[in-house]
C-alpha positions as CSV (number, residue, x, y, z in Angstrom):
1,X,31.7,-54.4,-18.0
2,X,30.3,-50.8,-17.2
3,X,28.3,-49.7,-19.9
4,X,28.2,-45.6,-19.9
5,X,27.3,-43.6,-23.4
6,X,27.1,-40.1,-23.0
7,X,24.2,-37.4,-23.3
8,X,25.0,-35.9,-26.0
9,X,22.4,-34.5,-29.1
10,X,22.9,-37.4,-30.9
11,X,20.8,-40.0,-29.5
12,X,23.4,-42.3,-27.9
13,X,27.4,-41.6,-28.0
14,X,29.8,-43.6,-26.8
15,X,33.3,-42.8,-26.6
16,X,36.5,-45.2,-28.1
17,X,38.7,-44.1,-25.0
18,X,36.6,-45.2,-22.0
19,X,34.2,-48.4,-23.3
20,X,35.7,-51.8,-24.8
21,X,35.4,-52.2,-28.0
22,X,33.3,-55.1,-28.9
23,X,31.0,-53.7,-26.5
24,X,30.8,-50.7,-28.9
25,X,31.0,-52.9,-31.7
26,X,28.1,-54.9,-30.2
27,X,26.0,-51.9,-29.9
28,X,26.1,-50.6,-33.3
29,X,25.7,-54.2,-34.6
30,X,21.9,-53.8,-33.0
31,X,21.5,-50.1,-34.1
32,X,22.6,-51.3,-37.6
33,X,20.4,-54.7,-38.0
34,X,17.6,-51.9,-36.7
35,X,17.9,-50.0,-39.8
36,X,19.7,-47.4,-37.6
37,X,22.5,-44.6,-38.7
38,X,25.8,-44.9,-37.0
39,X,28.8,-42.6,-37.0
40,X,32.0,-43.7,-36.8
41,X,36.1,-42.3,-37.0
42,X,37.4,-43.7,-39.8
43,X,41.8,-43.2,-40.8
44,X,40.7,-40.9,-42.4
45,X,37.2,-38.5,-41.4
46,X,34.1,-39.8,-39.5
47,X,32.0,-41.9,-41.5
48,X,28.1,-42.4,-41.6
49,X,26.8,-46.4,-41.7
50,X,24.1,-48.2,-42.3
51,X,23.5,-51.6,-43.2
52,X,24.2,-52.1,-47.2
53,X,20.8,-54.2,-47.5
54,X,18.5,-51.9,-46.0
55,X,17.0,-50.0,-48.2
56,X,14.7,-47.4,-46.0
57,X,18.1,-47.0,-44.1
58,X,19.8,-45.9,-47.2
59,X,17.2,-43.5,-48.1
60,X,17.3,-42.0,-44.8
61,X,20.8,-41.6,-44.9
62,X,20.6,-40.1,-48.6
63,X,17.3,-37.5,-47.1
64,X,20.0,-36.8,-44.2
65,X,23.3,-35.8,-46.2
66,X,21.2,-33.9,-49.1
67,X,23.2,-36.2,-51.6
68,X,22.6,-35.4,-55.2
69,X,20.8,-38.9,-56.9
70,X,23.9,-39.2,-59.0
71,X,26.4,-39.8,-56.3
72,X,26.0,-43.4,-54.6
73,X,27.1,-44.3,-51.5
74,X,30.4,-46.3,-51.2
75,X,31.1,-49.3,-48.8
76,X,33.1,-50.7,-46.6
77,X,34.0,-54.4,-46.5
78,X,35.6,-56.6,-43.4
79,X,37.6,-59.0,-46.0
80,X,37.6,-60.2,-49.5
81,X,35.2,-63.1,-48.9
82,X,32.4,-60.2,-48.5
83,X,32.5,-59.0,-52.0
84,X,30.7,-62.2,-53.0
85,X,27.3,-60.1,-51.8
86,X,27.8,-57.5,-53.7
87,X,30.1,-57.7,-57.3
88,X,29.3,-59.9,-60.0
89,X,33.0,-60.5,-61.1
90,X,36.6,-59.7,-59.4
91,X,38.7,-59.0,-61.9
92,X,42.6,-60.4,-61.5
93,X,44.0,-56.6,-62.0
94,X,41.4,-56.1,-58.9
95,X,42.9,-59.0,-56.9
96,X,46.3,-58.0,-57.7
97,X,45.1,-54.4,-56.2
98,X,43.2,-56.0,-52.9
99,X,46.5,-58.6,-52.0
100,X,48.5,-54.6,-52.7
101,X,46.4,-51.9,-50.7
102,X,43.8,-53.9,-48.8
103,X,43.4,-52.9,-46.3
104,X,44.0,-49.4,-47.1
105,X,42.7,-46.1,-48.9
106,X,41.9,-48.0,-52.0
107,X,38.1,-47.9,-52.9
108,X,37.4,-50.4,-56.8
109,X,34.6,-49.7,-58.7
110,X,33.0,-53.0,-59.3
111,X,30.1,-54.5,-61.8
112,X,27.2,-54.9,-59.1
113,X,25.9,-57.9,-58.3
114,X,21.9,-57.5,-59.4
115,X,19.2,-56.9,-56.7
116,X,21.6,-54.5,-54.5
117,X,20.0,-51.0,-53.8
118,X,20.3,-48.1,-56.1
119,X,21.4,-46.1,-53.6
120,X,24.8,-48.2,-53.6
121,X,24.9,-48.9,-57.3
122,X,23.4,-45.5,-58.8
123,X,22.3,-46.0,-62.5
124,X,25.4,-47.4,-63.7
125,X,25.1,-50.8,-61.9
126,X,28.7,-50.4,-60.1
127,X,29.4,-50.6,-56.3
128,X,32.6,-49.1,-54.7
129,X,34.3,-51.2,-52.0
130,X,37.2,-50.5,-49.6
131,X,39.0,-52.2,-47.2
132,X,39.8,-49.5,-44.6
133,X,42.7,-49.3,-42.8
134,X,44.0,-49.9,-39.6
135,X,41.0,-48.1,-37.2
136,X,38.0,-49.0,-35.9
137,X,36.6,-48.3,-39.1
138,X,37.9,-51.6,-39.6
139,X,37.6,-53.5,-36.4
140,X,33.9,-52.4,-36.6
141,X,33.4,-53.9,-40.3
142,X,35.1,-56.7,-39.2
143,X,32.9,-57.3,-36.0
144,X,29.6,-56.7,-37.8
145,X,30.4,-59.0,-40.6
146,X,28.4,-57.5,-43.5
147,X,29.2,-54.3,-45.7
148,X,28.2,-50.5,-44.7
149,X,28.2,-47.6,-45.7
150,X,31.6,-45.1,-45.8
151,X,30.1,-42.0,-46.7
152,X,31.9,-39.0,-45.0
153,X,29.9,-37.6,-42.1
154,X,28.9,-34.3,-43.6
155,X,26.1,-32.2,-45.5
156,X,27.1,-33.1,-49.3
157,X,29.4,-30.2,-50.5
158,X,30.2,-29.6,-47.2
159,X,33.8,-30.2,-45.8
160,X,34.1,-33.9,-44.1
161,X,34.5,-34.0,-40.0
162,X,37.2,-34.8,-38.3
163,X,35.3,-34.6,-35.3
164,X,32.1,-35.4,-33.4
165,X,31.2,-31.9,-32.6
166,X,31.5,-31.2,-36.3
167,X,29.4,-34.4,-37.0
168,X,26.8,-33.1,-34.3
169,X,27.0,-29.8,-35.5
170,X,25.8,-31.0,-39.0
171,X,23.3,-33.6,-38.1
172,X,22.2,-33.0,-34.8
173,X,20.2,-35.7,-33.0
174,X,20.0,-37.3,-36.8
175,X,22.4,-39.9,-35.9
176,X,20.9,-42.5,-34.3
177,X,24.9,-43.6,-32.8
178,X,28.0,-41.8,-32.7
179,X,31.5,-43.8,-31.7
180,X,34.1,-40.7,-30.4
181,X,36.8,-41.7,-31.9
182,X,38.6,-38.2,-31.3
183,X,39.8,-36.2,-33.3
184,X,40.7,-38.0,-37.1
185,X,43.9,-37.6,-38.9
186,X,42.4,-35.4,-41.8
187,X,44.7,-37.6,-44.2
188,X,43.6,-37.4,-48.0
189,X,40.7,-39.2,-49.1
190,X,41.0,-42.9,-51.2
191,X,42.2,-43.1,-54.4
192,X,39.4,-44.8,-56.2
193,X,40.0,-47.2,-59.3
194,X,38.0,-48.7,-61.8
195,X,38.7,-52.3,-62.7
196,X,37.1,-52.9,-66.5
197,X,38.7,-55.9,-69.3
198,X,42.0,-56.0,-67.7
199,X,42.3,-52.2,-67.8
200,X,42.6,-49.6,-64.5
201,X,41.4,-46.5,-64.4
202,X,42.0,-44.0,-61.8
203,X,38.7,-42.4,-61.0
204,X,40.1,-40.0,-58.2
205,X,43.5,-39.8,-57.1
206,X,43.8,-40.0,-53.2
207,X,46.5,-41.6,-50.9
208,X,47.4,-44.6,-52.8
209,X,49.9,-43.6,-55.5
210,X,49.7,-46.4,-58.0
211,X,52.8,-45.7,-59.7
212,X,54.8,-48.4,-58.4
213,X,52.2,-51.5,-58.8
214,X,52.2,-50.3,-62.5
215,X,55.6,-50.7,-62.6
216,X,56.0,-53.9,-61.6
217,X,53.2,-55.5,-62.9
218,X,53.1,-54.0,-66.7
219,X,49.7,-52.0,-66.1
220,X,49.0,-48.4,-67.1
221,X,46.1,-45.6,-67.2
């Protein structure tokens, strides 16, 4: 198969509409295992990704979007079976939210597993894992087969981009890959829950409404 990225400031960018995607896929895999910075379209906004055991990757990333040392960088995972590498404990209120809203616009809050980087797991030893939804957000976490980062393409403080001239325009030739997605949907952001002795807590409500799962299964805030 023809293999055609585009000149672009960014150093490589290859484009959803005209290039097969495990041939994208494939690509990024190399960039990533390289300790490399990847852009990708999420369901939501473009997304920045590196590997989520790589820790001079991570700080690069965390130079690049200006992101206070407070705010750690949330993941995204291909399936359940992933979260062994990274939480110490799935809660059954957690499962019960997964078999509900994964995948989805869900992000838990989990108890780290120890040894993962700071940069993931700030100073309170949690990690934040999503699912995403149908895009190739997901067929790309799914093809790679090992957690990234989901941290929204932009300058921190800065609104998120829904496109790659936006992500361009912020970064420059920063990124080391960008996959054109087109233009995202712009939907709202995930609602992110944390999961602590049997309890939920809504940490910032997004596009899940949990009303109804506390409904039927007895839970509340």
């Amino acid at each position: 198969m023809k293999f055609n990225p585009v000149v672009s400031p960014a150093k490589i960018l290859i484009k959803l509409a005209e290039t097969p995607e495990h041939v994208i896929f494939e690509t990024a895999l190399d960039y990533l295992k390289a300790g490399k910075i990847i852009a990708y379209p999420t369901e939501t906004f473009y997304g920045l990704g590196v590997a989520f055991n790589n820790d001079e990757a991570l700080r690069r990333l965390w130079e690049l979007k200006r992101r206070p040392p407070d705010k750690p960088f949330p993941l995204i995972a291909a399936d359940v079976n992933q979260l062994d590498t990274l939480v110490s404990r799935i809660e059954p209120e957690a499962l019960a939210l997964i078999g509900k809203y994964w995948p989805g616009p869900l992000t838990i809050l989990f108890n780290a597993r120890p040894g993962l980087s700071s940069f993931i797991t700030g100073k309170e030893g949690r990690v934040a894992v999503r699912m995403p939804g149908p895009s190739a957000a997901l067929g790309l976490a799914r093809y790679v087969q090992f957690p990234i980062t989901a941290t929204s393409a932009n300058i921190s403080n800065e609104p998120p981009a829904s496109d790659v001239q936006t992500v361009i325009g912020y970064f420059g030739d920063s990124i080391d890959m960008i996959i054109d997605g087109g233009k995202t949907t712009g939907a709202p952001a995930s609602t992110i829950v944390e999961v602590s002795d049997g309890q939920i807590t809504v940490i910032r409500q997004g596009a899940v409404d949990l009303t109804d799962f506390y409904m039927n299964t007895g839970q509340g805030l």
